[in-house]
C-alpha positions as CSV (number, residue, x, y, z in Angstrom):
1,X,0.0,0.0,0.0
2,X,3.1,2.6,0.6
3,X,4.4,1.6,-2.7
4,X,1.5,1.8,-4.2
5,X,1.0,5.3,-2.8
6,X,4.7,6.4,-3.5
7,X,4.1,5.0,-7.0
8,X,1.1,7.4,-7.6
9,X,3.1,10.8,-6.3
10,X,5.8,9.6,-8.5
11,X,3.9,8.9,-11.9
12,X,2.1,12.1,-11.1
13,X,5.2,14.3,-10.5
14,X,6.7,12.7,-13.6
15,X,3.3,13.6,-15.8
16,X,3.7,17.6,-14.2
17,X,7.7,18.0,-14.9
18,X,6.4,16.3,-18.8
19,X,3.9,18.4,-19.4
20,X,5.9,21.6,-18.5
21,X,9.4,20.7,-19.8
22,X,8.2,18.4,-23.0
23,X,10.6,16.1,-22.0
24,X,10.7,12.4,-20.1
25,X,13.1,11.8,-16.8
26,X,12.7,8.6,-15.1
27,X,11.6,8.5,-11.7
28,X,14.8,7.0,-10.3
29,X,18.5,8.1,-9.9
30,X,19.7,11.1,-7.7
31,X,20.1,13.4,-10.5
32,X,16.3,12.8,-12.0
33,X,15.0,12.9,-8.3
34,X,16.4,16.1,-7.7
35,X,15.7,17.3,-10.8
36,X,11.7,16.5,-10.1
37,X,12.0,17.8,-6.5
38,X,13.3,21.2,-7.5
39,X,10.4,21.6,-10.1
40,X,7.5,20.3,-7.4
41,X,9.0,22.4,-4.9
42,X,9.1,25.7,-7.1
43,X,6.7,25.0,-10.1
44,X,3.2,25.7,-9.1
45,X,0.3,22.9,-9.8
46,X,-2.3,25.0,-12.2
47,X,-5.4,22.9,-13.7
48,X,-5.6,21.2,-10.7
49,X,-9.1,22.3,-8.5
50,X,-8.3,22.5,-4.6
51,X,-10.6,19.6,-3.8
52,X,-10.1,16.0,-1.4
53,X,-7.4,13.7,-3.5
54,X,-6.2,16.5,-5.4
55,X,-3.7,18.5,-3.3
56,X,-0.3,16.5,-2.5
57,X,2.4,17.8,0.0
58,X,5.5,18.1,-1.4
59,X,8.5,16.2,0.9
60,X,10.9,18.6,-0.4
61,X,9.4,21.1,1.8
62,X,11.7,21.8,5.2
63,X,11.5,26.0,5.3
64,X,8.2,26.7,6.1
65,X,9.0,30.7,7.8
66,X,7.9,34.2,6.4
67,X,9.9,35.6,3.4
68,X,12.3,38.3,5.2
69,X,10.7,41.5,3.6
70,X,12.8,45.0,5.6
71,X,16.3,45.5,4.5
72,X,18.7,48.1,5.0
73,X,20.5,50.5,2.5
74,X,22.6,53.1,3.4
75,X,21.2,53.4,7.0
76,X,17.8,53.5,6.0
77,X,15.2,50.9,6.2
78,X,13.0,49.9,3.0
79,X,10.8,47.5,2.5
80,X,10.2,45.1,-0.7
81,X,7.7,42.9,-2.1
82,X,8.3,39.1,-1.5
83,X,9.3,36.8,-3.8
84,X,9.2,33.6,-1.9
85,X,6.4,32.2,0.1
86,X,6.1,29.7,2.9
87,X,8.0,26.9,2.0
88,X,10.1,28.1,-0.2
89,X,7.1,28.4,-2.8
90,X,7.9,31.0,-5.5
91,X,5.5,33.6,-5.3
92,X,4.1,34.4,-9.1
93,X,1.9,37.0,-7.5
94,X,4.6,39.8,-7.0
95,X,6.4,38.9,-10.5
96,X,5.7,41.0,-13.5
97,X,4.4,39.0,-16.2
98,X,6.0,38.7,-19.9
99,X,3.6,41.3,-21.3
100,X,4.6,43.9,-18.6
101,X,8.3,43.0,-19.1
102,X,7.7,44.0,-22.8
103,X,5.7,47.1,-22.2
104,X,8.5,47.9,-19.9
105,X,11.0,47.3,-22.5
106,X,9.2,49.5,-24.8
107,X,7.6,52.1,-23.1
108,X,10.0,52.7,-20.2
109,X,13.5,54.3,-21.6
110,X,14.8,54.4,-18.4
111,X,15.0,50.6,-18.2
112,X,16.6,50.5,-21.4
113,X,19.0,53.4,-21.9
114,X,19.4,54.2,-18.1
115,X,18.5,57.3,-16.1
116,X,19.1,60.8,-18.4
117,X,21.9,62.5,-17.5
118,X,20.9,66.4,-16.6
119,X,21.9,69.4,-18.0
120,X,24.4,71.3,-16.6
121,X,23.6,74.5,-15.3
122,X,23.3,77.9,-17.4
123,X,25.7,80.5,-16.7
124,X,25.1,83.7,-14.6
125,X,22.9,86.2,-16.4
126,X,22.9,90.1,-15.0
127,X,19.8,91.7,-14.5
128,X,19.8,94.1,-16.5
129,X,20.2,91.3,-19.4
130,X,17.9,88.9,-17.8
131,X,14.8,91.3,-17.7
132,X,15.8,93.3,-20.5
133,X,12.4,94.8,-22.1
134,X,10.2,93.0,-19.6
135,X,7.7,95.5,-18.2
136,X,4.8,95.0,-15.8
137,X,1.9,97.1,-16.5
138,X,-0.8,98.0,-13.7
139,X,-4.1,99.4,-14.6
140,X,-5.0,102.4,-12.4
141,X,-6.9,105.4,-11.5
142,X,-6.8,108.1,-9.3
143,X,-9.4,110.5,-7.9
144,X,-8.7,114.3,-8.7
145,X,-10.7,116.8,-6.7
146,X,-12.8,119.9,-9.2
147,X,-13.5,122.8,-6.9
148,X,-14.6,125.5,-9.2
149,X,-17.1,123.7,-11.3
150,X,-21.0,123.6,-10.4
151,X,-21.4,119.9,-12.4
152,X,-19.0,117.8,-11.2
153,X,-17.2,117.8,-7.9
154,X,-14.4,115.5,-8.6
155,X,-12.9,114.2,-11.8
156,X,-11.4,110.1,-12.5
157,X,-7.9,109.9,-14.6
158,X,-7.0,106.7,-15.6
159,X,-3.6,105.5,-15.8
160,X,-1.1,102.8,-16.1
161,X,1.8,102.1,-14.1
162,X,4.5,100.4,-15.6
163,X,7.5,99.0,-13.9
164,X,10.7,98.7,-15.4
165,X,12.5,94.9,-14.4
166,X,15.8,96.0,-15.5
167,X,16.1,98.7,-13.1
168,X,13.5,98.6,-11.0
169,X,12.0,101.7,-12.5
170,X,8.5,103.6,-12.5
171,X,6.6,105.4,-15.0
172,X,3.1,106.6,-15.2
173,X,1.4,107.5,-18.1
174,X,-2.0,108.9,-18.9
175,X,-3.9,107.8,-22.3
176,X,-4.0,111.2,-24.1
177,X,-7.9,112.1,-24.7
178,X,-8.6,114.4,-28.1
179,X,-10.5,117.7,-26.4
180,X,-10.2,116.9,-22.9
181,X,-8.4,120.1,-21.9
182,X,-6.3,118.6,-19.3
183,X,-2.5,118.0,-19.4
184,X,-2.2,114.5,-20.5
185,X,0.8,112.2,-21.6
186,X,3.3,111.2,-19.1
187,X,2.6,112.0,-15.4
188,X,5.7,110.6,-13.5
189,X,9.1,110.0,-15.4
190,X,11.0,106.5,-15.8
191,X,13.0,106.7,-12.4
192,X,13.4,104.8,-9.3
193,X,10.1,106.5,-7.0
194,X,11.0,106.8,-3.7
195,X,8.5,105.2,-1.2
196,X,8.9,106.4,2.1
197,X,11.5,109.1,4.0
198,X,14.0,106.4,4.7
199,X,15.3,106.1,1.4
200,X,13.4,103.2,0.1
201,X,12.3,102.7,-3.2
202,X,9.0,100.8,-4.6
203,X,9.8,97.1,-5.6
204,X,7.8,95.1,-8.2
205,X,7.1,93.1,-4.7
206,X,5.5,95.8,-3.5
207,X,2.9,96.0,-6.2
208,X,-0.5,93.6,-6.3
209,X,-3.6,94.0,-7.7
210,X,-6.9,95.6,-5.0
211,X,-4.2,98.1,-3.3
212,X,-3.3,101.7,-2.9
213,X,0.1,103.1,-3.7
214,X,1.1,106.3,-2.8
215,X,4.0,108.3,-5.0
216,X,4.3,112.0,-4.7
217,X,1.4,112.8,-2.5
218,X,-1.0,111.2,-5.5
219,X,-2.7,108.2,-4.6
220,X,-3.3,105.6,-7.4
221,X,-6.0,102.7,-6.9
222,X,-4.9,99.5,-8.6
223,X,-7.3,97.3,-10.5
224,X,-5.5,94.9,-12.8
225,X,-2.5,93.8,-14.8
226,X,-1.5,92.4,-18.2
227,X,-0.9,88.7,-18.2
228,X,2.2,88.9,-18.2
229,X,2.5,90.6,-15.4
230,X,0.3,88.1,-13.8
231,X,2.6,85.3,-14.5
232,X,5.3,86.6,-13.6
233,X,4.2,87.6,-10.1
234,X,2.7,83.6,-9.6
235,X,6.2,82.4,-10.8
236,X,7.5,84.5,-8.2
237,X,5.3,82.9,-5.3
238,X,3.0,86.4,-4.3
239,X,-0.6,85.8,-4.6
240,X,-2.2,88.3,-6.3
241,X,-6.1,89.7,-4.9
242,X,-8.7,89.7,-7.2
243,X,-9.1,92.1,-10.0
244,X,-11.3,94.6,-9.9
245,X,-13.3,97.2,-12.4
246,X,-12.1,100.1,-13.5
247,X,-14.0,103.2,-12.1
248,X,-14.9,105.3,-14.9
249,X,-15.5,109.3,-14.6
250,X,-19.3,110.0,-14.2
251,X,-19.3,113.6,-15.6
252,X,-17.5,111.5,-18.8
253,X,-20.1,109.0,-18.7
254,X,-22.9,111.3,-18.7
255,X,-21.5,113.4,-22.0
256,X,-21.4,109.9,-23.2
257,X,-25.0,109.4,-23.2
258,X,-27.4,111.2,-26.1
259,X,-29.3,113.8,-24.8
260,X,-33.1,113.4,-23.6
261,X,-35.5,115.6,-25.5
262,X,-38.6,116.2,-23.4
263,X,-40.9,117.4,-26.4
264,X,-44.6,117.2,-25.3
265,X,-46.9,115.1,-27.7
266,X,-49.3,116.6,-30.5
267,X,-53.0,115.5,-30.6
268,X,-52.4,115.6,-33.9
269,X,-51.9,112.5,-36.2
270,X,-48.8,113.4,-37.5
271,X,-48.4,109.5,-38.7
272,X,-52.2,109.9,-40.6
273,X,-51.2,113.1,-42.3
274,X,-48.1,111.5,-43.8
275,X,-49.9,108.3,-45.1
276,X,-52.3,110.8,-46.6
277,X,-50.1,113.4,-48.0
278,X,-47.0,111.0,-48.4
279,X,-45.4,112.6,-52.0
280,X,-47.8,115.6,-52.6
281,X,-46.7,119.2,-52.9
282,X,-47.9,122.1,-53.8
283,X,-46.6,124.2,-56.2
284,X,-46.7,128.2,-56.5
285,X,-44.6,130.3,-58.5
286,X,-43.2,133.4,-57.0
287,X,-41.2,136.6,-57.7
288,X,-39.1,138.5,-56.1
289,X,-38.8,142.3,-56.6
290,X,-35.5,143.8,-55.7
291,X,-35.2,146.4,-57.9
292,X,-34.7,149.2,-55.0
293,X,-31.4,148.1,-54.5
294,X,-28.4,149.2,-56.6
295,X,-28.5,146.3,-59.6
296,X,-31.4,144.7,-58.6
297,X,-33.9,142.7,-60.4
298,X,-37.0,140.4,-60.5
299,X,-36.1,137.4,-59.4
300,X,-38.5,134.1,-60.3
301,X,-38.6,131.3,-57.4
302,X,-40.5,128.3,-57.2
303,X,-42.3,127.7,-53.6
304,X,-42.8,124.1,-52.7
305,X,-45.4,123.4,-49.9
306,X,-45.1,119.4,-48.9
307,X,-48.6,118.5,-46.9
308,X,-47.1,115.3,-45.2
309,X,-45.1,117.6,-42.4
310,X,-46.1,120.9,-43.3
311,X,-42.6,121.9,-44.2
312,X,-41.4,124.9,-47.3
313,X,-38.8,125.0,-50.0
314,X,-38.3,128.1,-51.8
315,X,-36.0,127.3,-55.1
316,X,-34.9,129.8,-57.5
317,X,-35.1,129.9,-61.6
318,X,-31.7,130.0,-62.9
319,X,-31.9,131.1,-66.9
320,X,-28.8,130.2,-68.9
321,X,-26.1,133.0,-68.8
322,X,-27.7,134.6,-65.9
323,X,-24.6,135.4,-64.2
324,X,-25.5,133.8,-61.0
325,X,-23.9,130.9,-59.4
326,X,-26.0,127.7,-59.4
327,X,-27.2,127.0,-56.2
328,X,-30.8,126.4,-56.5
329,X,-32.1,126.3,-53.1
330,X,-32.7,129.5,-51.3
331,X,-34.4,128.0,-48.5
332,X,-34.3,124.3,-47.4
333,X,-37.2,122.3,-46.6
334,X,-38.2,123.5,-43.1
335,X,-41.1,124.5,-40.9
336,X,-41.3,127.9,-41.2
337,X,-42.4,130.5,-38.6
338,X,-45.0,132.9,-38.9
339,X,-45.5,134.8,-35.4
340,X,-43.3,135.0,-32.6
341,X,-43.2,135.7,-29.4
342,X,-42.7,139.2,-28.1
343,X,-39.2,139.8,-27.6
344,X,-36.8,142.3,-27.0
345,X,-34.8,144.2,-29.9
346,X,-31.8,144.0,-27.9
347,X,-32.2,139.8,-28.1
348,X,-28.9,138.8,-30.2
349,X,-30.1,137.4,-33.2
350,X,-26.8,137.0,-34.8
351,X,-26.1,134.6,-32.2
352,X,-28.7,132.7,-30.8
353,X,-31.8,131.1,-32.5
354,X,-35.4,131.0,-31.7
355,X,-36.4,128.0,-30.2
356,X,-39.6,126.1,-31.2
357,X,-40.9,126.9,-27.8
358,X,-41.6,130.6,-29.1
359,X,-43.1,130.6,-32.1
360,X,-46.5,131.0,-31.6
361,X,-47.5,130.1,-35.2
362,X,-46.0,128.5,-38.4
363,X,-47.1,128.3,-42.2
364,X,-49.6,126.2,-43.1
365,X,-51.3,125.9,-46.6
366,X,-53.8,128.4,-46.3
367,X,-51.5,131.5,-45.7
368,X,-50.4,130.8,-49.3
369,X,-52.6,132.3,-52.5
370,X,-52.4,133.7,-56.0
371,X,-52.0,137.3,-56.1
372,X,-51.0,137.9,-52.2
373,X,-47.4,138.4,-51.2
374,X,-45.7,136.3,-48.4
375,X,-43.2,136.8,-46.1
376,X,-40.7,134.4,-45.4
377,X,-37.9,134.5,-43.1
378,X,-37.5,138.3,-44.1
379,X,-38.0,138.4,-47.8
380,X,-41.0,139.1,-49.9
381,X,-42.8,137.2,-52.0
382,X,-44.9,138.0,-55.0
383,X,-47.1,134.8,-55.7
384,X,-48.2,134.9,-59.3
385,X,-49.6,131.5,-60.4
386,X,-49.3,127.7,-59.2
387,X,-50.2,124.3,-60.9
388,X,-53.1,121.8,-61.7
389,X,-52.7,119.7,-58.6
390,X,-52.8,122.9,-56.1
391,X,-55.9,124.3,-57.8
392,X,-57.4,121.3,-57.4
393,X,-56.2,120.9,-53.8
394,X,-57.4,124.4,-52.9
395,X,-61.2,123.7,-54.6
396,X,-61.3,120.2,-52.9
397,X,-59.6,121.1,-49.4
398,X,-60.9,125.6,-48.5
399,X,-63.5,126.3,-51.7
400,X,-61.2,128.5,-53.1
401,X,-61.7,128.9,-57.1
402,X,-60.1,132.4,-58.0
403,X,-57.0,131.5,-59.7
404,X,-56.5,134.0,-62.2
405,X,-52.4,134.1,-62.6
406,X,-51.2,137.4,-61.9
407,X,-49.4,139.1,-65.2
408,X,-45.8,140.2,-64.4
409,X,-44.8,143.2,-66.0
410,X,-41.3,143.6,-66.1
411,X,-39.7,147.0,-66.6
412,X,-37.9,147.5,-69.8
413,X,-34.0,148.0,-69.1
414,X,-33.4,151.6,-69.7
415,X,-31.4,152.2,-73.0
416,X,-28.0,154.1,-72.4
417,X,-26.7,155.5,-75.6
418,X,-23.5,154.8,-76.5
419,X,-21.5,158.2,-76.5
420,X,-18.6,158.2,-79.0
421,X,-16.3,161.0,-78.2
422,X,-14.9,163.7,-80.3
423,X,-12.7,163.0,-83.3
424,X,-9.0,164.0,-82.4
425,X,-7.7,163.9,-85.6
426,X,-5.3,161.4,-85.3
427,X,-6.3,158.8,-88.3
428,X,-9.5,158.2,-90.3
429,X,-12.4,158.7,-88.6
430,X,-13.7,155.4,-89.6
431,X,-11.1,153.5,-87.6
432,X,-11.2,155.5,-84.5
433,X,-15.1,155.0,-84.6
434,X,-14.0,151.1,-84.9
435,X,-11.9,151.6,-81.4
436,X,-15.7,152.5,-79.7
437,X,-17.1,149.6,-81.2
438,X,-15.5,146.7,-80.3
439,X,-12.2,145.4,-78.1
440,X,-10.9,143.8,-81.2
441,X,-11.6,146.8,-84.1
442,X,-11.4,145.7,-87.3
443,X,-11.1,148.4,-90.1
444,X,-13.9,149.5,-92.2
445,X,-14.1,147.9,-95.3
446,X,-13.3,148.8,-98.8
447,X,-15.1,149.6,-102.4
448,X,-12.4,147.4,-103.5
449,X,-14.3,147.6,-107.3
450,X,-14.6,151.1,-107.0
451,X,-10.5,151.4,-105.9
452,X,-10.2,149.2,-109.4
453,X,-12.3,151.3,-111.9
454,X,-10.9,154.5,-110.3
455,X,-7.5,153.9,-109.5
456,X,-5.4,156.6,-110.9
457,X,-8.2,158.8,-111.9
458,X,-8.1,162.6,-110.5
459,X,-10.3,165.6,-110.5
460,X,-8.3,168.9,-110.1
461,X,-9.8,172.4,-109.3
462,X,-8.2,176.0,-109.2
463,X,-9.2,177.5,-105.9
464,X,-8.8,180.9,-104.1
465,X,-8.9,181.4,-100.3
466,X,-11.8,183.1,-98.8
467,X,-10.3,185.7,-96.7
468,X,-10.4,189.6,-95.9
469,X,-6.7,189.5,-96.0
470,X,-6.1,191.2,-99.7
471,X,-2.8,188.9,-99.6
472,X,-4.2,185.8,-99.1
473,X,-6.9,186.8,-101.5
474,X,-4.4,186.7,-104.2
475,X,-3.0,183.2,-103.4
476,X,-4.6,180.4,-105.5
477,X,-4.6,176.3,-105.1
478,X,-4.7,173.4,-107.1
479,X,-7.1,171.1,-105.4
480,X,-7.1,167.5,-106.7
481,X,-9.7,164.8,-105.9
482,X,-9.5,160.8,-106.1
483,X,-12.3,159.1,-107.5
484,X,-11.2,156.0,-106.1
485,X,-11.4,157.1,-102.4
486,X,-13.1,160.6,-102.3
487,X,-9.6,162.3,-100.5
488,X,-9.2,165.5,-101.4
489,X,-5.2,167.3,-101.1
490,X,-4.6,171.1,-101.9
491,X,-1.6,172.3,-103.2
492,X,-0.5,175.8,-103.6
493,X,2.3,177.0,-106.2
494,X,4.8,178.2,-105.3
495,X,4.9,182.1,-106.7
496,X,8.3,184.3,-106.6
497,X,8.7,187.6,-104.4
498,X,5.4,186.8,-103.0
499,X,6.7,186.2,-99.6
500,X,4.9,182.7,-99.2
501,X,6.0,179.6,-99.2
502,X,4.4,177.6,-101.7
503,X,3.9,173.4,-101.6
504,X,1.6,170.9,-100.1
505,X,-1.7,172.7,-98.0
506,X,-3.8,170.3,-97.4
507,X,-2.7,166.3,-96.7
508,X,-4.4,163.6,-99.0
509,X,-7.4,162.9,-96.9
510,X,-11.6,162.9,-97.1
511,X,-13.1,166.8,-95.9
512,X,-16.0,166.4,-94.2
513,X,-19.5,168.7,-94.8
514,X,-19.9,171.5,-92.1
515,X,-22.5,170.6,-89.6
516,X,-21.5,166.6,-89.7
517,X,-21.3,164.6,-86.4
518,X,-18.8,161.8,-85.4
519,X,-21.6,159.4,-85.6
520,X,-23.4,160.4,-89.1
521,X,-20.5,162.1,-91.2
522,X,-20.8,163.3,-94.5
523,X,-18.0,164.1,-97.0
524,X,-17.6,166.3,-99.7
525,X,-18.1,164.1,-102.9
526,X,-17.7,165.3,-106.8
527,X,-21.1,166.5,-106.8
528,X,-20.1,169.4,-104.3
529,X,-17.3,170.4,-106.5
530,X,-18.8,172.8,-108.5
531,X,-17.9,176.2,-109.8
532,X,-18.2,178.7,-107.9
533,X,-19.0,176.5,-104.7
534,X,-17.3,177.1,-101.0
535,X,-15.4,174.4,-99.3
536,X,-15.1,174.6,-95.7
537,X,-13.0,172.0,-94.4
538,X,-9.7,171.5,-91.8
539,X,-8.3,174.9,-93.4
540,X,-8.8,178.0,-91.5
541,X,-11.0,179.9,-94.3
542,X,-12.9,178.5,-97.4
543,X,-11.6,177.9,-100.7
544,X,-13.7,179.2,-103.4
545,X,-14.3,177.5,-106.5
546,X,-12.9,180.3,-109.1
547,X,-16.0,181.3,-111.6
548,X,-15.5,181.1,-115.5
549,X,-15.5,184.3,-116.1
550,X,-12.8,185.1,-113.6
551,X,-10.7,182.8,-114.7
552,X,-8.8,185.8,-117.3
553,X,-5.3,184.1,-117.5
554,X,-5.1,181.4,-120.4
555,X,-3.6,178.4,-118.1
556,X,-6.6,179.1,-115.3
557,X,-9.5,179.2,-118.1
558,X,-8.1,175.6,-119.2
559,X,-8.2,174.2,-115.9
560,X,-11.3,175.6,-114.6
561,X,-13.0,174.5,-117.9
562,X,-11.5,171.2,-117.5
563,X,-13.6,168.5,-115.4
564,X,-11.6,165.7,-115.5
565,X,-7.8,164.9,-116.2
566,X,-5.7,162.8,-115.2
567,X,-3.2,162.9,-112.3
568,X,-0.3,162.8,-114.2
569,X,-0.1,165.3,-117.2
């Protein structure tokens, strides 16, 4: 029965150490009992249940104490998982398993490659390189105190406060506002603010957010910071109180807000009369008489009345090359008074406007009709005649059917004469008259077929001067026309031991009639040359034509007998 016993434990110990090494050991000799003792004492027994014939004690078994689990390293005492249990049992409970050992291979560098070595430390850094361009900026506001004004009492500046890391600097600086009329910019220099009477200066330390500083009697509430400001501070281990909101200035506030108009509302359906008169005007033409003043004139204007709110436009008729510039509207659309209030004359008009509040009445459609003059805003109005739609408007809305238009007689421009002056004898008349006509005078034109047919043609008279000097009663002249351009030219021969200078008397030029104006001149022409006739001209006293039967001498009887010959003999 022992053998029989022994024999089991054996076959089964050799089945286990089979099954888990794949390999057959006989169940005697030292070496294969060994063997099979080592791997019942340390291999566990898994597929077996924990039931009555299925647990075995192991022989093998002689330590059955407590794994040892405090040990000592370096003076200190740990403690350690075990490993072993009663027995001598390995204890697979405490092991990692394959799949840990490979996450650990894989996931866990330090178990691989060994703990990373550190990085050596950075080299010393000044200040002033260190927290070069690293500002902290407080938001801030101070309360200023306005004694001399009756709506506010005291005023809020906001400001910010930076401080300078570098050098432990202050500045404070004020946002600049457009019209605020205060000093603005910069209120306290970059510079190291002292911070009480011991010589001690303000440090970033002494800066948090909730607190009042004090520098140069001016005391500045602090509300907030910039993030970076924020983190640095943390990094620096100072907590910092809760921000807070930035008091604003009320009299700022209030000039801030739109202004309340208090207007009192109008029983009238101002909403009805615009959906009822939305887009319909009336329409009356106008003039204006300002002829009293120095250049003044009748001026046409166009008078639109719009019904939906009662409002005027006056616009004026421009007519090409008027001479005016081209502004059309005279008067924008507006209510337009009609009565005031009583006021004084010494109210300043020039400067301040009526208010609605004093007009006691404005312009409606009736105060407008044909044929009655209206006032507006100062200036008369004439109104002459108006359209279809405000006739019919008029008929429908007051009854009114006299619309006869008004005729407008305009006074004729008085006609101002031209007044040429007096000839001064310097040219032809005809192109000095040219100089009154014009800017750019052209000269008179030409018979140019009459200069043809005439040219060198010449009518030559024997004249005496008219004189009661017996000398220059004796004195005689050869007067020569042109046919081709009526001048006339006198000369006188020359006669020896008479004393008088004979040659040219009278320049080639046309001799006008006596009695002739500048305007309406008329010139002596061949039919005036007769015998016996006077001409009165430029000279002094009048040539007389010499009679034929006072012409004794032979030379004088041919010429005075002769009508026409020519200029050169």
């Amino acid at each position: 029965m022992r053998q029989a016993e022994d024999a089991a434990q054996c076959a089964c110990a050799f089945w286990l150490v089979s099954m888990r090494t794949g390999a057959c050991r006989g169940c005697h000799g030292d070496a294969s009992l060994e063997t099979s003792a080592a791997a019942m004492s340390s291999e566990p027994r898994p597929g077996l249940p924990f039931l009555p014939g299925c647990s075995f004690r192991d022989p093998m078994k002689t330590s059955f104490h407590r794994s040892q689990t405090l040990g000592y390293k370096n003076g200190f005492a740990f403690s350690r998982l075990p490993t072993v249990g009663i027995g001598g049992e390995r204890l697979y409970v405490n092991q990692p398993s394959q799949a840990e050992l490979d996450e650990l291979s894989n996931t866990g560098p330090t178990l691989t490659y060994g703990q990373a070595k550190k990085a050596p430390p950075s080299g010393f850094i000044p200040a002033h390189v260190a927290f070069d361009k690293k500002v902290l900026k407080f938001d801030a506001y101070f309360q200023e105190d306005v004694p001399l004004s009756t709506e506010e009492h005291y005023r809020i500046r906001q400001v910010g406060i930076y401080y300078y890391l570098e050098d432990d600097t202050i500045s404070v600086t004020e946002p600049v506002v457009k019209n605020s009329g205060i000093p603005q910019g910069k209120l306290i220099r970059r510079h190291r603010v002292p911070k009480n009477d011991q010589g001690d200066h303000y440090h970033w330390k002494d800066l948090n957010r909730g607190i009042n500083i004090t520098m140069y009697g001016r005391t500045y509430r602090i509300v907030d910071c910039d993030p970076f400001t924020q983190v640095f501070l943390e990094s620096q281990g100072i907590e910092l109180n809760p921000p807070e909101k930035m008091v604003f200035d009320p009299y700022t506030e209030l000039r801030r807000m739109p202004m309340r108009m208090y207007i009192t509302p109008s029983d009238f359906d101002q909403l009805k009369q615009f959906l009822t008169y939305d887009k319909k005007v009336l329409r009356f033409y106008a003039m204006w008489d300002d002829t009293n003043s120095m250049f003044g004139e009748n001026r046409p204007y166009i008078i639109h009345y719009y019904l939906a709110d009662d409002t005027v436009e006056v616009r004026e008729v421009h007519k090409p090359n008027d001479g005016r510039d081209p502004f059309p509207v005279l008067i924008k659309r507006q209510r337009l008074p009609k009565t005031f209030v009583d006021k004084k004359k010494t109210f300043p008009s020039c400067v301040l406007e009526i208010s609605d509040q004093e007009v006691l009445e404005w312009y409606t459609a009736k105060d407008f009709a044909v044929g009655k003059p209206t006032t507006l805003l100062g200036r008369t109005f004439f109104i002459y005649d108006c359209d279809e739609f405000t006739r019919n408007f008029y008929r429908d809305k007051f009854g009114i059917t006299d619309f006869q238009p008004v005729e407008i007689k305009k006074k004729p421009p008085e006609e101002v004469p031209q007044v040429i002056p007096p000839y001064n004898g310097y040219g032809f008349l005809e192109d000095s008259l040219q100089n009154c006509y014009s800017l750019f005078p052209k000269p008179p034109r030409k018979d140019v077929i009459k200069m043809l047919e005439n040219d060198h043609k010449v009518l030559r008279y024997q004249v005496a001067l008219e004189s009661p000097n017996p000398v220059d009663a004796k004195r005689r002249f050869i007067l020569s026309y042109f046919l081709s351009n009526d001048m006339i030219s006198i000369y006188e021969p020359p006669v020896r031991n008479s004393g008088i200078i004979g040659g040219k008397y009278l320049e080639k030029t046309r001799v006008a009639k006596p009695g002739s104006t500048t305007e309406n001149a008329e010139y002596y022409g061949p039919s005036d040359l007769t015998i016996g006739s006077t001409i009165e001209g430029k000279i002094q006293s009048g040539l007389v034509m010499l009679s034929e039967h006072r012409l004794s001498l032979p030379d004088l009887s041919f010429i005075a007998q002769t009508a026409y010959i020519p200029s050169i003999i």
